[in-house]
N, C-alpha and C positions, 0 to 999 in steps of 0.2 A: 344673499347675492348683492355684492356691490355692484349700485349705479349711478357713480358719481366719480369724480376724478377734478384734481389742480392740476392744470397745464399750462405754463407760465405764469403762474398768479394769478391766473382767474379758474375760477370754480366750474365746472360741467357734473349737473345732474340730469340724471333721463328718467323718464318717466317707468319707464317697462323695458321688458328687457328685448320687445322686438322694437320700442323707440331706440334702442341702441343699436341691435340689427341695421334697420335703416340709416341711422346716423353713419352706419360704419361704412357704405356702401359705398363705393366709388361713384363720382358724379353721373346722375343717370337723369335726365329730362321728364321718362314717366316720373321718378320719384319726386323730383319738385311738380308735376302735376299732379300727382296724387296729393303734396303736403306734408308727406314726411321725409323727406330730405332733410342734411344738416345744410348749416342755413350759409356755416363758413369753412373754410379750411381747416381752422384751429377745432371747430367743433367735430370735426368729422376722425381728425388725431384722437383728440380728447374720447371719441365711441371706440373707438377700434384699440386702445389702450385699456379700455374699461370691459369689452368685449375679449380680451386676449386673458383677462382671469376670469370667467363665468366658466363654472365646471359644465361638463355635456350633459351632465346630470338632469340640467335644469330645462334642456329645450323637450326631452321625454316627457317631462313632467308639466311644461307649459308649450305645447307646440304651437305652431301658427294660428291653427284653426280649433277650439276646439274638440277634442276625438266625437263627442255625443252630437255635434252639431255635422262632421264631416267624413262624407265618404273615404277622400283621398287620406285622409290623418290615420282611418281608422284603419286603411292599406298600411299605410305607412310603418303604423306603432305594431301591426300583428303580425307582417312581418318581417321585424324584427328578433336576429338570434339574442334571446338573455342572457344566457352565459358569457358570451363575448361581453355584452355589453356591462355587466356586472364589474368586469376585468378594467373596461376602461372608463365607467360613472364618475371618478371623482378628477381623471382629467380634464386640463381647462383647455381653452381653445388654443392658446396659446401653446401650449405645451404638443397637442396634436397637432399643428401645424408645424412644430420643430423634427415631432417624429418621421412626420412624415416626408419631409425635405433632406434627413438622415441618410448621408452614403451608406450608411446599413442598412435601410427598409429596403426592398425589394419588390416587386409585383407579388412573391408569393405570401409575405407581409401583407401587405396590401389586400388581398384576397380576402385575406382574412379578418382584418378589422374592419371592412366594411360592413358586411355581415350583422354588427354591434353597433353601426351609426345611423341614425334615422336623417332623414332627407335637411332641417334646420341645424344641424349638426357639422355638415358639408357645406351647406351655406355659410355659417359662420365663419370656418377653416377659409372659406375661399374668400372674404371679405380681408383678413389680415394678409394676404401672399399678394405679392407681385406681379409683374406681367409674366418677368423667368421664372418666379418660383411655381405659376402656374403650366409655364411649356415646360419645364424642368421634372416636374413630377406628374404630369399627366405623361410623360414620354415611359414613366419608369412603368403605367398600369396598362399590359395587356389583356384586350378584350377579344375573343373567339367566337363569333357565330356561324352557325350551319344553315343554310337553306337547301339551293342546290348546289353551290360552293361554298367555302369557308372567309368569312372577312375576316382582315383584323393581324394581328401579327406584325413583328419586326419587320419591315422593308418594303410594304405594303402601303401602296396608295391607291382606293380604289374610286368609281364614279357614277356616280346614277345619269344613267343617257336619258334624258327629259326633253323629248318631240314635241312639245306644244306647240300646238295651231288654233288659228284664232276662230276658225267656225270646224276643227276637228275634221279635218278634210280626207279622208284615208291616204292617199298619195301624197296630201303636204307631211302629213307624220311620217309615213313611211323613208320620201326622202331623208327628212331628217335624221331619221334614225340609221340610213344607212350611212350616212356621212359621218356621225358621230361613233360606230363601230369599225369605218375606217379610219377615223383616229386612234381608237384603241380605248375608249370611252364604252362603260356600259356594262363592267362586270360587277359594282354593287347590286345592278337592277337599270331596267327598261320600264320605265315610271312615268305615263302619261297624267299632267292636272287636265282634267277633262273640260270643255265647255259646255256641253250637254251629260247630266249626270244622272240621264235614265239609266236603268237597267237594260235596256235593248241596245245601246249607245255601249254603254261599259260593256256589253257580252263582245258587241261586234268589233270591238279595238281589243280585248282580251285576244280573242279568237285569231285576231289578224298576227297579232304579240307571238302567239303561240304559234301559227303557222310557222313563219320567218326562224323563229328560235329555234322548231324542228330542221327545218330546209337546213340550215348552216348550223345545224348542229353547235348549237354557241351556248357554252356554258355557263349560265346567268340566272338570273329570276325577272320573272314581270309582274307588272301590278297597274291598275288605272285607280288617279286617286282621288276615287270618286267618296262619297258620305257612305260609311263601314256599312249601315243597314244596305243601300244599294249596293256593294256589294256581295254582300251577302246574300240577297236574292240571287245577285248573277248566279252564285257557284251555284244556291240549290237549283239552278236553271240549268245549271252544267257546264258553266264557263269557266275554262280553265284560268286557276291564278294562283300563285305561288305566296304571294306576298299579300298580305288584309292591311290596309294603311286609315289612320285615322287620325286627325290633331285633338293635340289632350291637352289641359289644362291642368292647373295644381290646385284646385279648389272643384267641391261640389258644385257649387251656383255655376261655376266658367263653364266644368263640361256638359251641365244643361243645357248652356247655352251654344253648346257645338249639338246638341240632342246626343248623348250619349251618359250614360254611366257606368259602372264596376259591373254590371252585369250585361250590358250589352256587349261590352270590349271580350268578357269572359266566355260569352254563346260563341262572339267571331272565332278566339282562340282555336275554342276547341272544335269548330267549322271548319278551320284552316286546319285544324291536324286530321281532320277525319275525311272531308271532302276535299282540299285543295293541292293540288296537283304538283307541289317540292317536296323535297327528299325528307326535307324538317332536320331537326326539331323546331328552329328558329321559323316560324311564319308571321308573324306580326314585325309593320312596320307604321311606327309613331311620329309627328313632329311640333314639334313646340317653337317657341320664343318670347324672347323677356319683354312685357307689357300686355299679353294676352288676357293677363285675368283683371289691368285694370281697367282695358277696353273693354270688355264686358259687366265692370263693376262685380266681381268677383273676387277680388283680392284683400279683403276684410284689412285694413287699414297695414298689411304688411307692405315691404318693399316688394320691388317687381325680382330683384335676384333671389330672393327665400322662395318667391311663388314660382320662380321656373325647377329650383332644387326640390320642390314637391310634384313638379309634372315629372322628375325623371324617379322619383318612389313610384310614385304612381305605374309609372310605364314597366317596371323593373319588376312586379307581380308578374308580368306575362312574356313574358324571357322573351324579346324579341329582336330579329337580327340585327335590325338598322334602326337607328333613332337619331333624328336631325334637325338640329335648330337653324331654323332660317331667318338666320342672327338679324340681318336688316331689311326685313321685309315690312315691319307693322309701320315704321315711319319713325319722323323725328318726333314726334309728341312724346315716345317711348325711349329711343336713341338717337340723342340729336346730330350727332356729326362721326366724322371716322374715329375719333379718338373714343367716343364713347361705344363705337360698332366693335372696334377692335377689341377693347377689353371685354368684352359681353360674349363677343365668339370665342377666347380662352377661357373664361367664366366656365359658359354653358361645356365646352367639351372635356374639362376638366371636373365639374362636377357630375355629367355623364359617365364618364370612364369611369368615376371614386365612385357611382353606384353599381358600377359593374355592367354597364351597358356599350354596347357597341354603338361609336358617337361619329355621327358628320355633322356636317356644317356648310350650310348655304351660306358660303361668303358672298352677300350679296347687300346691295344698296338699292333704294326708291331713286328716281328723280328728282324729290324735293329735300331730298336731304343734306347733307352738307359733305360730301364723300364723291371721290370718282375712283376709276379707274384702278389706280397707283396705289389707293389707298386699300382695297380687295385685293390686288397683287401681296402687297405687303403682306395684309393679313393672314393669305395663303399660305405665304412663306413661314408664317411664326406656326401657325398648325401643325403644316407639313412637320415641321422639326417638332414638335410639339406630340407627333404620331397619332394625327388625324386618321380617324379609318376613310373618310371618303369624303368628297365633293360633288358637287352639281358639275354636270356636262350639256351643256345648250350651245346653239349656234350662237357663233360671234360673243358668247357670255351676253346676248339680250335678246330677254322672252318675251315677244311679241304677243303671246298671249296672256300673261301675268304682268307684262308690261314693266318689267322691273331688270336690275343689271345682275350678274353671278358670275360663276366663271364657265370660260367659252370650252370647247372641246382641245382647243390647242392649249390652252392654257395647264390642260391635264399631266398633257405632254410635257409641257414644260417644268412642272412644277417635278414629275418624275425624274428626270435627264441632272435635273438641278441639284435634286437631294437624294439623289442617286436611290431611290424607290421604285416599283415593278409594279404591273396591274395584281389584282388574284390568283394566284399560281394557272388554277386551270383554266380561265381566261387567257394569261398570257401563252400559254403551251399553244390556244386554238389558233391566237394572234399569229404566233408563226408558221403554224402550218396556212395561216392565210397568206402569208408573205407580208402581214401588214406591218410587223415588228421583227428586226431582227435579233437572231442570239445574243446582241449584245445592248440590247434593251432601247436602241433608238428605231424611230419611225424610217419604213422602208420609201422607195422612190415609190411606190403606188399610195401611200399612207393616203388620206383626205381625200381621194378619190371614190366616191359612192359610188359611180358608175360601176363600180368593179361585181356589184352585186346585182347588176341586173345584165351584163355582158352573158348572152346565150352559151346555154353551155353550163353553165358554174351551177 
């Protein structure tokens, strides 16, 4: 394995071939906090030239973490198909990123060499591609899940309705929730982040979830996203929930430190198919973002984009419907500005999709960061085209309880109308017998009107 390369007359050697990883990575702030960033421009060409002949042979055989040291690796490397992967061991990175940008590959191509790539492998591929070469072929990989609707598919835009309130108030959520299914917001899932994360707390906002969702017969999923063990009690307590959500990391040590492991995640799974109250098969819902594992000192001296491409191996053992990086939520120590948010949200949804995962994306920004408004617009827009399965839906796009920016309920709207996309088939079907949407995919003169769901009578 070469690592070294001339690039304009000066010499570039790396040490290892995940100092080349890093090296190759597009400017990322965690990564110069953690230390291994390249230092210049030239050095960062000079990785990404030298990374574009390393066969995939080699990340199998040297992964991130150890396999004997790490639970997530040992997901990773087992399952993995070998016969695939035999077919394509002496390709370099370079060359599968050519395939894969190929007017001939296909999604059902695609399908299939996944299968054969372990999670540093996709990392790699997604270090040498562009901003288009990433919308451009994350648009070509269709992802399908089932809960009690199907996400995903061509033309399809869909939205997680997220009522947070700041002391959990039943009526401040409830409002909210009704206002954002008057926009037409809410067919990925009704996903409360909780501020009390008892289990008496979780059953009673489950409970309320599940009321509402019968009354209006609204075809969706709910979830409160509270810590998986508290959930968990809820359902054996008998609280209805469709969707089990938990944030995961790409290293052993990270998901210790969320308390969780491969076997707690696998008790939920199979809780969720056996007591949890959707159609399935899809009941697990995951979310991640780039710099989680080296907040937690978790990320064994790799970059932070290899260690998000192993939270989505990870996640990809337990087939689950929705998986969502909330691309700027850690901060700028991790992602400093919009231009580093924007590439990190194509990043992550692109190497989602290439695990075969059904991929959102919290385009969203902190306060302190170097990013507004215009700059989450944009970003939406490159997804959307890019064939985003779904977004945050919150009032005004600002969570008064997380305290941070995403996009607003009209923004959904918007982002539909524009790119000419449609909610979840049988979402949108109920939309119009609500009168909220009409046949021809715009909001009706009642759209944004909550009130409509508490007018006597309905």
């Amino acid at each position: 394995m070469r690592l070294n390369t001339i690039l304009f007359g000066e010499e570039y050697t790396f040490k290892t071939l995940y100092d080349v990883m890093a090296k190759a990575n597009e400017q990322k702030s965690g990564d110069e906090l953690a230390g291994v960033a390249a230092k210049t421009t030239k050095e960062r060409i000079a990785a990404k030239e030298v990374l574009s002949d390393i066969k995939l042979k080699e990340f199998k055989e040297t992964p991130a973490v150890p396999y004997d040291e790490d639970e997530v690796t040992r997901i990773i490397i087992d399952g993995l198909n070998l016969r695939i992967y035999e077919e394509i061991k002496e390709w370099t990175v370079g060359e599968l990123r050519d395939w894969l940008l190929s007017t001939e590959v296909r999604d059902r191509e695609i399908q299939w060499i996944r299968r054969g790539l372990t999670s540093e492998m996709i990392a790699a591929v997604t270090k040498l591609m562009s901003n288009l070469d990433l919308v451009h072929c994350a648009k070509k990989i269709i992802v399908k899940k089932h809960c009690n609707t199907t996400i995903g598919g061509s033309g399809v835009l869909a939205a997680r309705l997220q009522p947070n309130h700041t002391t959990d108030d039943p009526d401040g959520i409830m409002i909210s929730l009704f206002e954002g299914l008057s926009y037409g917001v809410g067919d990925a899932l009704i996903g409360l982040n909780p501020v009390d994360d008892t289990v008496d707390s979780v059953i009673r906002v489950l409970e309320r979830f599940d009321e509402i969702k019968r009354k209006w017969k609204i075809p969706t999923q709910i979830c409160v996203l509270a810590h998986v063990s508290t959930q968990m009690e809820a359902i054996k307590r008998g609280a209805p929930t469709d969707l089990i959500f938990q944030s995961i990391a790409g290293s052993e040590k990270s998901n210790e430190a969320f308390g969780i492991d491969g076997k707690m995640i696998q008790e939920a799974y199979e809780l969720g198919l056996t007591h949890g109250t959707a159609a399935g098969p899809n009941v697990m819902y995951f979310e991640t973002g780039q710099g989680s594992e080296l907040s937690s000192d978790g990320h064994h001296g790799v970059d932070q984009l290899t260690m998000e491409a192993r939270c989505y191996g990870f996640a990809k053992k337990y087939d689950p419907f929705i998986v969502n990086t909330v691309v700027g939520f850690i901060g700028p120590e991790y992602l400093y500005d919009s231009k580093q948010v924007t590439r990190a949200g194509l990043e992550d949804h692109f190497m989602g999709k290439l695990h075969g995962l059904s991929m959102g994306v919290d385009v969203c920004y902190t306060n302190h960061m170097k990013a507004d408004q215009n700059d989450i617009e944009n970003l939406g827009v490159l997804l959307s085209a890019a064939g985003c399965n779904y977004f945050m839906g919150v009032p005004a796009g600002d969570d008064i309880m997380l305290n941070y920016q995403t996009t607003g309920y009209h923004d959904i709207q918007t982002l539909r109308e524009t790119m000419n996309l449609r909610p979840i088939k049988e979402f949108d079907v109920w939309l119009e017998a609500m009168n909220i949407r009409t046949s021809n995919g715009e909001l009706s003169e009642i759209a944004g009107d909550a009130s409509l769901f508490l007018k006597e009578g309905r």
